[in-house]
N, C-alpha and C positions, 0 to 999 in steps of 0.2 A: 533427390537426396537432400537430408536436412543440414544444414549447415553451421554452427554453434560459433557464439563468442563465450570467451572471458568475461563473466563480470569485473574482475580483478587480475592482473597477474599470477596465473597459479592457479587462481579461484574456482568456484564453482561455471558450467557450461550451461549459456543457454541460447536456446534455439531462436536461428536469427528469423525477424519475420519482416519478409518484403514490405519496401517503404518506409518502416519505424524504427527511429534510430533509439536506440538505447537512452535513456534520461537520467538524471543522478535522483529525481521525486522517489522510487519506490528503492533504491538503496541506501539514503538516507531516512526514510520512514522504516525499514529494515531496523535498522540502528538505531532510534530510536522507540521502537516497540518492543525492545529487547531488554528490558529492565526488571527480570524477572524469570521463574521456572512457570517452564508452559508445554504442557503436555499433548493439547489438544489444539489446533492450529487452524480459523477457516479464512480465507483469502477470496471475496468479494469482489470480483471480476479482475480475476488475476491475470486476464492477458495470456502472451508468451510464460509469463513466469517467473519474470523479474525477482518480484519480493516474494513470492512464495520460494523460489528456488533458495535465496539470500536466507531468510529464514529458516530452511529447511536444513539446513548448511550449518546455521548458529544452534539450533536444538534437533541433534542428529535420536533420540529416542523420538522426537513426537511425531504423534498423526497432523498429515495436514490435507487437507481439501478448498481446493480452489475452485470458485463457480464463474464461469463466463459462458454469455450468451452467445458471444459468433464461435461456431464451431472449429474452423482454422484455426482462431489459437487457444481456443482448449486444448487442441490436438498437438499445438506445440509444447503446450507448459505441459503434458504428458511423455510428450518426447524428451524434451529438458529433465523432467524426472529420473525418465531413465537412464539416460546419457549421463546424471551425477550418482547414479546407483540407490536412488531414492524413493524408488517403486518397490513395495508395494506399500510404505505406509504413507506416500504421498501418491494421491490421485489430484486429477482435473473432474470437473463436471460439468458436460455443458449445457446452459441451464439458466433459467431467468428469477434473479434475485429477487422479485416479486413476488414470486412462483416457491410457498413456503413448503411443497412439495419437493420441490427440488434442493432445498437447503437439509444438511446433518438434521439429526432430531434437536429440538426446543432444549437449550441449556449445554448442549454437547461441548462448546468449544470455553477453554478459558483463557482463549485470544482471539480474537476479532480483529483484523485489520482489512482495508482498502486503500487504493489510489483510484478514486471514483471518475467520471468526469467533470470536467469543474463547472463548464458553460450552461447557463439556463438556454434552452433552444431560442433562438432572432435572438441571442444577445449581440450577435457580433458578426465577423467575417466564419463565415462557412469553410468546411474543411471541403475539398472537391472530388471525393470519393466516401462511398458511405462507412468504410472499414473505421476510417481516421474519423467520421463525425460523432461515430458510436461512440469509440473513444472520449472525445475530445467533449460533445454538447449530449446534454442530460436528452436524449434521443427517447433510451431506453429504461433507465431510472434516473429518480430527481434524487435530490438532498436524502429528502424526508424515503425516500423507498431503500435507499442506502442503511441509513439509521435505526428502519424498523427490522430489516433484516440482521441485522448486527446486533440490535437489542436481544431479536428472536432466541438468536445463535449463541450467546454472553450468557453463562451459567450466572446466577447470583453473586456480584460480588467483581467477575469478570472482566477484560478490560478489550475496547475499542481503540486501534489507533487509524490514523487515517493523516490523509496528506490533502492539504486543498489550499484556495487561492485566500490570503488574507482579508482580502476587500468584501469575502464573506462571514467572516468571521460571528458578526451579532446575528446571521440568519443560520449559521451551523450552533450556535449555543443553544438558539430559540428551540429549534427545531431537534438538536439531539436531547435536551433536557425533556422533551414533549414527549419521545419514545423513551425514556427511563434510562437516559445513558448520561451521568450525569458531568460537564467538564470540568477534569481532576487537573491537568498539565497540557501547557503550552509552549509552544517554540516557533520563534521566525527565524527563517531561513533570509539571508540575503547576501548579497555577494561581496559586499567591503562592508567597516564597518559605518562608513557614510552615504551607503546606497541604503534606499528605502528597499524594504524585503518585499518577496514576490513567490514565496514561498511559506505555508502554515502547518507543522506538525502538530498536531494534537491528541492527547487522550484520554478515555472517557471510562465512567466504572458503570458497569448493571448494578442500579438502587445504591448508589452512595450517596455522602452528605454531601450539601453542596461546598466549596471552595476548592479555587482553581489556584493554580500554583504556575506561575510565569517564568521560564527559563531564560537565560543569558541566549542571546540569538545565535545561531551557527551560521558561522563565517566562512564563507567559500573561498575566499582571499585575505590574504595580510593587505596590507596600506601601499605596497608597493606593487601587488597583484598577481602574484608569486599563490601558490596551491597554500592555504592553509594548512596548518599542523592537524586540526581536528578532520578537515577533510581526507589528507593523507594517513590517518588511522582510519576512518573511515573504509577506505580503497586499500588500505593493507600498501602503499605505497612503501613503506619502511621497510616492511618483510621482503617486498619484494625484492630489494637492491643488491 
């Protein structure tokens, strides 16, 4: 039997998936990819369902289709669908983002988002199951395979947002400007406002000019270490009370 959390108090349900603890990357990247009317919704290995659920939640008319490769949690972000009353105009697909077969048709979506994996493969310590390394180290797509499919999928004009680690930052420019996604808006994430960030929101237009626009960073903590005001709108903490 499947068993669901809260993303929020109240909030939307989604399907818990053994071993992986919920993270704040893909409901903060929710939030900020939400700056705008968006009809057409595709979520690049959407996991459980996290941020397609979040999204699907904030624009209750649009289509959304999320593509992931392990089948378990396609099968969960389908079940999370349901379980928020979200089926039929939200589907899972399970399905290899390479694989332009398996993606919407060319130009379908006029939002594009990801929380991709961050790790190039031997970057670092190994995750010790392969569930978590698919996740976690570019296993199954790199940077550049992420990019071109979100290009693919990005109607003319379209927008890419995506979540990744800052310390990449000059190699996600190089390499989204390359597939025609050009970077409009940025945001670091970090946790007070005298810790270095460890977190990159970015987003990106199909065939715009160039010039990027640099946001005030979002702050997870005040100075005393207490939940932030922007975080608790975030999490709907307020409404909850």
């Amino acid at each position: 039997m499947t068993e669901f959390d809260e993303l929020w108090r109240g909030g939307p349900r989604l399907a818990r998936a053994n071993g992986f603890k919920l993270g704040t990357d893909s409901v903060l990247l929710a939030d900020f990819a939400a700056r705008g009317v968006f009809s057409r919704i595709a979520d690049l290995g959407c996991g459980s369902g996290a941020l397609s659920v979040s999204l699907a939640e904030r624009y209750p008319e649009a289509e959304l289709v999320g593509i992931e490769i392990q089948p378990q949690f396609a099968a969960l972000c389908e079940a999370s669908f349901a379980e928020n009353g979200f089926s039929p105009r939200c589907r899972a697909v399970c399905g290899d983002l390479r694989d332009f077969g398996a993606l919407p048709p060319a130009g379908w979506a006029n939002l594009v988002v990801s929380n991709p994996p961050y790790f190039p493969v031997s970057s670092g310590h190994s995750a010790p199951d392969e569930s978590r390394r698919i996740a976690r180290e570019e296993l199954c797509c790199t940077l550049a395979d992420v990019c071109a499919a979100a290009a693919r999928l990005c109607r003319w004009g379209g927008s890419f947002c995506m979540v990744h680690r800052p310390e990449r930052l000059s190699e996600i420019c190089c390499v989204s400007s390359a597939a025609g996604l050009e970077p409009k808006r940025a945001r670091m994430v970090q946790y007070r406002s005298d810790s270095a960030p460890n977190l990159l929101l970015m987003e990106f237009r199909r065939g715009a000019k160039p010039g990027l626009s640099i946001e005030p960073p979002l702050l997870l903590a005040d100075d005393s270490g207490a939940e932030s005001a922007e975080l608790r709108r975030i999490y709907h903490r307020e409404c909850a009370k």
